[in-house]
C-alpha positions as CSV (number, residue, x, y, z in Angstrom):
1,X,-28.7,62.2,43.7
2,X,-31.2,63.1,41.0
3,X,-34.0,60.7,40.6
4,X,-34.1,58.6,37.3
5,X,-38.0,58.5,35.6
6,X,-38.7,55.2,35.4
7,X,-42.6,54.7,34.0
8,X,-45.1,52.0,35.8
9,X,-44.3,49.4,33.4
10,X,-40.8,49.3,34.4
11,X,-41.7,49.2,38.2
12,X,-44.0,46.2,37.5
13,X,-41.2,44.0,35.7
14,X,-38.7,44.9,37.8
15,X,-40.9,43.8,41.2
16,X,-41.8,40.9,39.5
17,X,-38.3,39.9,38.4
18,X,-37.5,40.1,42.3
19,X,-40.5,38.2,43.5
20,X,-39.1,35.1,41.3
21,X,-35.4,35.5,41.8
22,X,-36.6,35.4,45.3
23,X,-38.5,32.6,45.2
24,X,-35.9,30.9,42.9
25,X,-32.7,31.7,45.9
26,X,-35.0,30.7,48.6
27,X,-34.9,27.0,47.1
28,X,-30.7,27.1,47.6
29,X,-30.7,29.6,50.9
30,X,-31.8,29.1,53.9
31,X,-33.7,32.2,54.8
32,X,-32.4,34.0,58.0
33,X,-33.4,37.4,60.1
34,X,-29.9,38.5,58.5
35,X,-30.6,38.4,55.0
36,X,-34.2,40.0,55.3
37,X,-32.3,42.9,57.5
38,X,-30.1,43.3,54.7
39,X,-32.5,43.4,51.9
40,X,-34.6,45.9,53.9
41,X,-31.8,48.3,54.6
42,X,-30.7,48.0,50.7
43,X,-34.5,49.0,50.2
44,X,-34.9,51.3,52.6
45,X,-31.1,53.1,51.3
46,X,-32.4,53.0,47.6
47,X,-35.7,54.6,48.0
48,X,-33.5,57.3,50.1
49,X,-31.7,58.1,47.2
50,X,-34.6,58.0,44.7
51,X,-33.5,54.8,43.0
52,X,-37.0,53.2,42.9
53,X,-35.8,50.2,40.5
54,X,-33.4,49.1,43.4
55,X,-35.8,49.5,46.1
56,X,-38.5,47.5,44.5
57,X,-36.2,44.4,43.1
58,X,-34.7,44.5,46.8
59,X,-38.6,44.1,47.9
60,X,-39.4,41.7,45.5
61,X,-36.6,39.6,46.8
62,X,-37.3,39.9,50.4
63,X,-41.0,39.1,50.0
64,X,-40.1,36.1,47.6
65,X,-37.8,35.0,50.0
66,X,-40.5,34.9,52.8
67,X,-42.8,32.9,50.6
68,X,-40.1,30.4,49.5
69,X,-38.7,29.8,53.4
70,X,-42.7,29.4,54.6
71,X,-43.5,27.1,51.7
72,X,-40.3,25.4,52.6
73,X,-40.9,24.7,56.6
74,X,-44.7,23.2,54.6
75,X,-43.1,20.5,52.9
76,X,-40.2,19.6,55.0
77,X,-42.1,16.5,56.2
78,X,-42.0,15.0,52.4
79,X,-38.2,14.6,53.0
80,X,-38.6,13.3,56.3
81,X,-40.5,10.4,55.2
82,X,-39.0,9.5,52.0
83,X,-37.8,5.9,51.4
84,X,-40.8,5.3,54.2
85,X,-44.0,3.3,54.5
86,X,-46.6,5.9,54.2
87,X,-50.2,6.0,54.1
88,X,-51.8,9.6,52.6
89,X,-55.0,10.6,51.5
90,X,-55.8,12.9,48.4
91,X,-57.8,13.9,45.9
92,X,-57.5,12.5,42.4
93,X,-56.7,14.7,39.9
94,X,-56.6,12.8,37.1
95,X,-58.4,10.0,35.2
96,X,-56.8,6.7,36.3
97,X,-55.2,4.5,33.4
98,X,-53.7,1.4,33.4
99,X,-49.6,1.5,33.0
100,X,-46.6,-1.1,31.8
101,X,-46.8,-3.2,35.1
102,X,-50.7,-3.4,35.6
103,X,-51.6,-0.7,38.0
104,X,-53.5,1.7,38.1
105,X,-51.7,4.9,37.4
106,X,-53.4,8.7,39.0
107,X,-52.0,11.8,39.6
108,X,-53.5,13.0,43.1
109,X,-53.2,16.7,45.1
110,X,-54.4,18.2,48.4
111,X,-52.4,15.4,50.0
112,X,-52.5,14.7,53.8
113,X,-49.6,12.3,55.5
114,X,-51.5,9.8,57.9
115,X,-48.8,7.5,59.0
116,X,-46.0,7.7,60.1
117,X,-47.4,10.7,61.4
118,X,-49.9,13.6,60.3
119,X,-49.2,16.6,58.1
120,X,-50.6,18.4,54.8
121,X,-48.3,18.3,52.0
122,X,-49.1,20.7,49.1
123,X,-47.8,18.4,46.9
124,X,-48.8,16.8,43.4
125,X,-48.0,13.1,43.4
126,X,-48.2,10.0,41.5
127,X,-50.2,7.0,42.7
128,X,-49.3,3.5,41.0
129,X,-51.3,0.5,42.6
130,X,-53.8,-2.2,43.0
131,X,-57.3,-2.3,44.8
132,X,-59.8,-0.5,42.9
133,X,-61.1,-1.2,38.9
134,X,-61.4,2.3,38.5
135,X,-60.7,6.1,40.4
136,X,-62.4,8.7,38.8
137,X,-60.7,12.6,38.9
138,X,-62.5,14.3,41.9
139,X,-62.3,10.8,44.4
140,X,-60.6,11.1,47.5
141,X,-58.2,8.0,48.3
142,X,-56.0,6.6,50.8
143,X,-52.8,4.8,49.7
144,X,-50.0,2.9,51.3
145,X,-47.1,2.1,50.2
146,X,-43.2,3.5,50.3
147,X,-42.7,7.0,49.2
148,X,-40.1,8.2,46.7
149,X,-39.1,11.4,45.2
150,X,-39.7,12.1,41.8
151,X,-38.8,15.2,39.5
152,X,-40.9,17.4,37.5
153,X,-44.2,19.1,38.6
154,X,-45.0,15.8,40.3
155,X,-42.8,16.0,43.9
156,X,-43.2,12.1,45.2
157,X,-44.6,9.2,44.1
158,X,-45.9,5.7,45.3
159,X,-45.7,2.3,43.4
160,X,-47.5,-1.4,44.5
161,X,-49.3,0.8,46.5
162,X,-52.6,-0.3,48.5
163,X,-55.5,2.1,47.5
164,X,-59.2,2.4,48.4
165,X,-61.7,5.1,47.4
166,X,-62.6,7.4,50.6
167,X,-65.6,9.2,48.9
168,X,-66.9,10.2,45.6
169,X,-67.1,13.5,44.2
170,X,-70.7,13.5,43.4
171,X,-71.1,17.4,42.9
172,X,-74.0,18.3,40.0
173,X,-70.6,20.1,37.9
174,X,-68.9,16.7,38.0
175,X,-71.5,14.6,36.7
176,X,-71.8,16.8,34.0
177,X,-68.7,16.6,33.2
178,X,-68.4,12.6,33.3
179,X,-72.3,12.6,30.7
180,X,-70.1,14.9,28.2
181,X,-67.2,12.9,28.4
182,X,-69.7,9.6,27.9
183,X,-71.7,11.4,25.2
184,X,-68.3,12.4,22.9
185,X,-67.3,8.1,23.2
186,X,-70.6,7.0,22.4
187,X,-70.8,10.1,19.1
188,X,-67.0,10.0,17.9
189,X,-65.5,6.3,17.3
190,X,-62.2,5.3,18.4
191,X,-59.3,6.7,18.8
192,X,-60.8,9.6,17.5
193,X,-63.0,10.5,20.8
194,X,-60.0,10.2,23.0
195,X,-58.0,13.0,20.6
196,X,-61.4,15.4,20.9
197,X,-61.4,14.6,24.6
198,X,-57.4,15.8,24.5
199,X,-58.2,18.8,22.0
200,X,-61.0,19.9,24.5
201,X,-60.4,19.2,28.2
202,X,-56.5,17.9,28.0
203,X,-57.1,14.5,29.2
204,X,-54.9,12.2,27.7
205,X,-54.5,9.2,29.7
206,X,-56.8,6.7,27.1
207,X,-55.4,7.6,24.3
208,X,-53.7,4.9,22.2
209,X,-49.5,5.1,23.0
210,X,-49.1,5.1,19.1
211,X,-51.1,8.7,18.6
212,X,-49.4,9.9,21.5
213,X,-46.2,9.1,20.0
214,X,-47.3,9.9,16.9
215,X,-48.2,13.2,17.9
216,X,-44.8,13.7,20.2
217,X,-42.8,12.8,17.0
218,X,-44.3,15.8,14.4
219,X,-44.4,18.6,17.2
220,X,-48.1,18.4,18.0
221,X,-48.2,17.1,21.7
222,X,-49.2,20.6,22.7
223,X,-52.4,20.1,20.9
224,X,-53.5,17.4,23.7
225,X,-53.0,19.5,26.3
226,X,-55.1,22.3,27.8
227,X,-53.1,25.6,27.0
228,X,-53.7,29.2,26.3
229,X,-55.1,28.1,23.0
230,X,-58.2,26.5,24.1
231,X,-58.4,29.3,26.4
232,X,-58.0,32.1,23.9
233,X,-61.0,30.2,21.5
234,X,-63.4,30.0,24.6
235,X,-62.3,33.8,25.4
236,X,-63.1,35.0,21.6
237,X,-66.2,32.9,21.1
238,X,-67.9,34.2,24.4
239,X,-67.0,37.8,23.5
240,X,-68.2,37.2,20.0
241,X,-71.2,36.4,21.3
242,X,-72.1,38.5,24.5
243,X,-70.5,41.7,23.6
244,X,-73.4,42.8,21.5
245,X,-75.3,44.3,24.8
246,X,-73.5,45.8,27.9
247,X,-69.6,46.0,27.6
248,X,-69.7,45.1,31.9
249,X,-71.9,41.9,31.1
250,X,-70.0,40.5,28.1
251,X,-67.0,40.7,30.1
252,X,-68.5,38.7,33.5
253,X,-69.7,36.1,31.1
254,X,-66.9,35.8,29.3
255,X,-65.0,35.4,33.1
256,X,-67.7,33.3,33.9
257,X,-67.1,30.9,31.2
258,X,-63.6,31.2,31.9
259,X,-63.4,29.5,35.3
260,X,-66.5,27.3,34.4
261,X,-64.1,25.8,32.0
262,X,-61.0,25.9,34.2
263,X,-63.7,24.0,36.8
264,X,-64.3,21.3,34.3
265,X,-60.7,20.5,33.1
266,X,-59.5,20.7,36.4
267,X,-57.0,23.1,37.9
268,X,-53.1,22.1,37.2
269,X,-50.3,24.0,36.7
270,X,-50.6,24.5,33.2
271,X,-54.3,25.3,33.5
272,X,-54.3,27.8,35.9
273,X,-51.0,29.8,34.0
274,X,-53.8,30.3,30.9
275,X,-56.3,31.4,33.3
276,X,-54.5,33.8,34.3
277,X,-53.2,35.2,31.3
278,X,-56.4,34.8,29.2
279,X,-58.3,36.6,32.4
280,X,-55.8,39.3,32.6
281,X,-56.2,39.9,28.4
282,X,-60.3,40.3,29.1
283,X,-59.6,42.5,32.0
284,X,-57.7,44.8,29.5
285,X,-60.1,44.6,26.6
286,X,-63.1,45.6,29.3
287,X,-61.1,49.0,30.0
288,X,-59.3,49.7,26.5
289,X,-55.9,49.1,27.6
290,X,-53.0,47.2,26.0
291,X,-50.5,45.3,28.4
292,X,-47.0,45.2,27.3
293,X,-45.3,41.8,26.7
294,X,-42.8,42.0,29.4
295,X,-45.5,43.0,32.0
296,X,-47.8,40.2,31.0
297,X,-45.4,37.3,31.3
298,X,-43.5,38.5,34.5
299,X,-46.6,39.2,36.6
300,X,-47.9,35.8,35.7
301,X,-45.1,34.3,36.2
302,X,-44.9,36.0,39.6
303,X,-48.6,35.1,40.7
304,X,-47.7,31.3,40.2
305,X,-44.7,31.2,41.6
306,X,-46.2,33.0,44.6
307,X,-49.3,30.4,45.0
308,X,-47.0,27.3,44.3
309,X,-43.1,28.2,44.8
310,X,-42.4,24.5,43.4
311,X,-43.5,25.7,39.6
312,X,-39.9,27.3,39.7
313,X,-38.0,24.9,41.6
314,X,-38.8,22.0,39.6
315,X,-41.7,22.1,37.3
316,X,-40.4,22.3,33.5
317,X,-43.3,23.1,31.9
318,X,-44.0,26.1,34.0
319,X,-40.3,27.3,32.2
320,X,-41.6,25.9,28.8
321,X,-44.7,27.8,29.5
322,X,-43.0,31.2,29.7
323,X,-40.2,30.6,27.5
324,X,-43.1,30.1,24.7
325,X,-45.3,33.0,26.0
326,X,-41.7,35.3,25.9
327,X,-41.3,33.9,21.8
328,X,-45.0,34.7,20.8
329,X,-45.3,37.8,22.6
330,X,-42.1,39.7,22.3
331,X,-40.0,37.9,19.8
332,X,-42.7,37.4,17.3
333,X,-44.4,41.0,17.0
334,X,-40.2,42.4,16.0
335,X,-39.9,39.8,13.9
336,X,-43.2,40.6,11.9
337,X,-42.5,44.4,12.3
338,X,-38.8,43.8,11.0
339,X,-40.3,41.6,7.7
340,X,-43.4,43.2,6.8
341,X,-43.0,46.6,8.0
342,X,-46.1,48.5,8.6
343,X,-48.1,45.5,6.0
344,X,-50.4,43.0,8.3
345,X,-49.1,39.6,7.4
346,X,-51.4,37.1,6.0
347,X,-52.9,34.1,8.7
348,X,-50.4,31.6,7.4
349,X,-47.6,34.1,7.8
350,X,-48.1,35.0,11.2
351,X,-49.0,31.7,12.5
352,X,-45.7,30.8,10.8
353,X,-43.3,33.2,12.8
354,X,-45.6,32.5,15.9
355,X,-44.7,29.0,15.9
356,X,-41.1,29.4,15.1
357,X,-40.7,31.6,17.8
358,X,-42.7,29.6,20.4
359,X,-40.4,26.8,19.1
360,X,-37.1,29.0,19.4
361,X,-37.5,29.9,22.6
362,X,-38.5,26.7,23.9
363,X,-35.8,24.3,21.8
364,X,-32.6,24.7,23.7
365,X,-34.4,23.7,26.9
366,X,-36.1,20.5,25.3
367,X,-32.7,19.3,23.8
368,X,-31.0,20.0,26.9
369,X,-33.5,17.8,29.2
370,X,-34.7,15.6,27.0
371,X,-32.8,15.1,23.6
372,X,-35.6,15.2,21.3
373,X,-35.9,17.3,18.1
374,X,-38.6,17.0,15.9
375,X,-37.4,18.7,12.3
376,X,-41.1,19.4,10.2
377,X,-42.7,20.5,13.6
378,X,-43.0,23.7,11.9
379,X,-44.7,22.0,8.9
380,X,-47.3,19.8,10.8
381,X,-48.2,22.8,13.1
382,X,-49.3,24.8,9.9
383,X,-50.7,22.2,8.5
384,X,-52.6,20.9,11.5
385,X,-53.0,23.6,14.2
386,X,-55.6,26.5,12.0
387,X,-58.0,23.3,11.9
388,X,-57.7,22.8,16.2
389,X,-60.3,25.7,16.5
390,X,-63.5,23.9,14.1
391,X,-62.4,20.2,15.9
392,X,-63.0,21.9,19.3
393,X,-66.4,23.0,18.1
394,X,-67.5,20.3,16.3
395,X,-66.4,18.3,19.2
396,X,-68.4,20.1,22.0
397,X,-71.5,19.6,19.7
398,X,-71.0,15.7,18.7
399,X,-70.6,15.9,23.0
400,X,-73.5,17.2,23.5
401,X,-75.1,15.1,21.1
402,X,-74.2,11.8,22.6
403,X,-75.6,13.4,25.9
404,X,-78.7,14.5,24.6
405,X,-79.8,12.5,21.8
406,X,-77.5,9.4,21.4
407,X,-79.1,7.8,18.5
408,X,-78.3,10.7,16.3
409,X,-75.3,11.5,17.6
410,X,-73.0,9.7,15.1
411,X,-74.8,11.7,12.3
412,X,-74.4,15.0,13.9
413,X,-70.8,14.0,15.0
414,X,-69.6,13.7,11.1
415,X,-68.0,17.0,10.5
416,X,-66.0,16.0,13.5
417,X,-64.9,13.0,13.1
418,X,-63.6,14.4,9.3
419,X,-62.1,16.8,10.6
420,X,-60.0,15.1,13.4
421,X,-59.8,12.1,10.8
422,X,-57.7,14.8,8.6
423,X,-55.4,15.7,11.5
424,X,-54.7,12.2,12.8
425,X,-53.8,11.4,9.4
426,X,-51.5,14.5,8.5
427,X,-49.6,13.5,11.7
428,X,-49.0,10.4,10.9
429,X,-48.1,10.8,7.1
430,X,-45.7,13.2,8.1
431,X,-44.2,10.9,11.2
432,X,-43.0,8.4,8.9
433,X,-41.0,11.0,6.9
434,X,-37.7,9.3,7.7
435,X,-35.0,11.3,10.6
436,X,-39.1,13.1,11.3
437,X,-37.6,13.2,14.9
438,X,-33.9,13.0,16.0
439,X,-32.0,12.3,19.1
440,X,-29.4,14.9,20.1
441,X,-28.0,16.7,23.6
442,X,-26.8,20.0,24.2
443,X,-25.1,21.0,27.2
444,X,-26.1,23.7,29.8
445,X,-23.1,26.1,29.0
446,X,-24.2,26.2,25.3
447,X,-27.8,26.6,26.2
448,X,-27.2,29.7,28.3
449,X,-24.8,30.9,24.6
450,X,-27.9,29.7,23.0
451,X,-30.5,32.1,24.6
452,X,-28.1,34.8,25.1
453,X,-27.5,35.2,21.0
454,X,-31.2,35.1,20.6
455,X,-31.3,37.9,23.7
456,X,-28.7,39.6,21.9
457,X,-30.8,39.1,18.1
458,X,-34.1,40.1,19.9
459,X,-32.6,43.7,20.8
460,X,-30.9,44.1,17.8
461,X,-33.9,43.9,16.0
462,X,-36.4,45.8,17.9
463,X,-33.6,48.7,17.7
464,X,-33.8,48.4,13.8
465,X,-37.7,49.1,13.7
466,X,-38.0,51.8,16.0
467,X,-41.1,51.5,18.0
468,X,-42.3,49.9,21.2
469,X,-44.1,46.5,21.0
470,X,-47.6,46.2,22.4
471,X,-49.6,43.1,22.7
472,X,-53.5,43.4,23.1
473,X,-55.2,40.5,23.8
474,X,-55.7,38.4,20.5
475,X,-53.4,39.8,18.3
476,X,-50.3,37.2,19.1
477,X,-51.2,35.9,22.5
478,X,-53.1,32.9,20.3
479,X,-49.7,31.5,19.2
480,X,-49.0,31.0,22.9
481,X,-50.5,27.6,22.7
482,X,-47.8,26.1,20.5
483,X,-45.4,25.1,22.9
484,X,-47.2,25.4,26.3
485,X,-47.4,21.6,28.2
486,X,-48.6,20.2,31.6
């Protein structure tokens, strides 16, 4: 049999693609000696023939089957225990707030079982309870109290439970971090402070239930949340500003930087899919290379799903992640191609068809889990999302300000506060817009017709303009942000 030319690109997606439908079967499977033997010899047959595309998807299965069954035998104490007493220990991985029934609510990782018995659990969880005023992100804790299972990226969760603080996390980067977080209250006033502290480092917890809602009702929520966006800024400013010497240089600082920032806002799910993304964008710039769309997303999407299997078993925003990335990147170059032609559409054009095909892509899954559709998202992302870049900045300086010089800091922290005083406001003007936000369903049969027309659409196009699509690493991967959540 002749061999068919297939180029690198092709190789990488088509590994990739078997790492996660690996990964993904392993969750329904149990993983035996038989099915690895079989995989191999389909491999080892396919490569004997010269059909490279079957012998790598057939490898990319096997070795995400491995990493699904091993992360499996890690977490099969969580279902042993569930509906249990427990007491665990972990680390805090988000500032604690107080919820509907008086506790305090936390999100914790790096959890240890200590009773009934003792096992690591890579595991995010959710801690609800009483015996502390306060738990700061970085605190180790004990709780106890009966485990139950939850959905989402969070696996189990424990209410009325009994918690004390362990130890601090008194590292010089965290203190930092808690002075800027102190110097933006005591600069910006109320709510205001809590939306920069969502615009810059995600955290959300504090901020009053009507913005949030607000916010969830126009199609802004992804603005509160640490995304590519934020990312891609940081990326641009750093290159802006430290590519004027060595090309080698610029790039470590702008990777330094990076993970800096990753260090600060913590590491979740979310946070560590930009990361990657935005590190993999620098890493192409440094050497002159564009990465192709498909390559981008499915080794990504491979790398997390290889460090934490659960992001494809249960967490929705890792799917709401890539179903965004897919829109911006791929669907959103044909479409410009296929309206302007070989004209560069103007900011609000592209930033137009980036959003609306962020908000394709992702729409059928939202209406199918959660019912929601919010009719002038488009509208209030235009309006509102060109003007997240100069809050961020102004921001980080009325921070600094409150850090460094408090008694001036409400001066210097003017241009913010207008600025997220004009956002705030657009958001809500446009929230009471009566039917803003409706409540329908669709079913999962008419969500997989759904994305298949807009499969079907998408190749239809790109056949009509005749060219291959390349992404480098600003052009469209800024609209990623629109639709990426924790």
């Amino acid at each position: 049999m002749r061999a068919i030319a297939y180029n690198k690109t092709s190789k990488i997606i088509v590994f990739c693609i078997g790492i996660l439908a690996g990964v993904g079967l392993a969750y329904f499977v149990s993983v035996s000696s038989l099915i690895i033997a079989v995989l191999s010899s389909v491999g080892f047959l396919a490569l004997l023939l010269r059909v490279k595309l079957i012998s790598l998807i057939a490898l990319g299965i096997t070795v995400g089957l491995l990493r699904g069954a091993a992360f499996t035998k890690q977490i099969d104490p969580l279902y042993d225990v569930i509906g249990q007493k427990v007491t665990v220990q972990a680390k805090v991985d988000s500032p604690s707030s107080y919820g509907d029934k008086k506790q305090l609510e936390f999100d914790v990782t790096h959890v240890k079982l200590l009773q009934p018995y003792q096992a690591d659990l890579p595991i995010k969880m959710q801690i609800s309870g009483f015996g502390e005023n306060t738990i700061l992100r970085g605190d180790v804790i004990t709780a106890t109290g009966k485990l139950y299972k939850r959905r989402g990226s969070k696996q189990a969760g424990i209410s009325f439970a009994q918690i004390a603080v362990v130890s601090h996390d008194t590292s010089p980067l965290q203190q930092v971090r808690r002075n800027f977080l102190a110097g933006m209250t005591t600069a910006i006033p109320e709510p205001h402070d809590q939306f920069a502290i969502g615009l810059l480092v995600g955290q959300k917890s504090d901020l009053p239930k009507y913005v949030v809602d607000t916010l969830q009702i126009v199609g802004l929520s992804h603005i509160i949340a640490v995304s590519g966006y934020n990312l891609t800024i940081l990326v641009d400013v750093s290159k802006k500003r430290f590519s004027k010497g060595s090309k080698l240089r610029g790039t470590l600082l702008s990777c330094t930087l990076l993970l800096l920032f990753v260090a600060m806002v913590g590491s979740s799910a979310s946070i560590q899919r930009a990361a990657l993304v935005s590190l993999l964008t620098i890493a192409a710039a440094h050497y002159g290379r564009s990465i192709k769309p498909l390559v981008l997303i499915t080794f990504a999407a491979a790398i997390t799903v290889i460090l934490n299997p659960l992001s494809i078993w249960s967490d929705v925003g890792w799917y709401l992640s890539f179903l965004a990335f897919f829109g911006v990147l791929v669907i959103s170059p044909v479409m410009q191609k296929r309206l302007y032609k070989d004209k560069e559409p103007s900011l609000l054009s592209k930033l137009s068809i980036e959003t609306f095909c962020a908000q394709l892509m992702t729409l059928p899954i939202m209406l199918l889990l959660f019912s929601q559709l919010s009719l002038i998202s488009l509208v209030s992302n235009i309006m509102v999302v060109p003007f997240v870049p100069l809050a961020m900045l102004s921001s980080f300086i009325a921070g600094i300000a409150g850090m460094v010089v408090p008694f001036l800091a409400p001066i210097i922290a003017l241009p913010a506060v207008w600025i997220l005083t004009y956002m705030l406001d657009v958001a809500t003007l446009l929230s009471r817009i009566p039917h803003a936000s409706i409540q329908t369903k669709i079913s999962l049969p008419i969500t997989v017709v759904i994305y298949s027309a807009i499969i079907a659409m998408l190749i239809v196009m790109q056949r009509s303009v005749h060219g291959k699509m390349k992404v480098t690493n600003r052009d469209n991967y800024v609209g990623t942000q629109q639709m990426v959540n924790n």
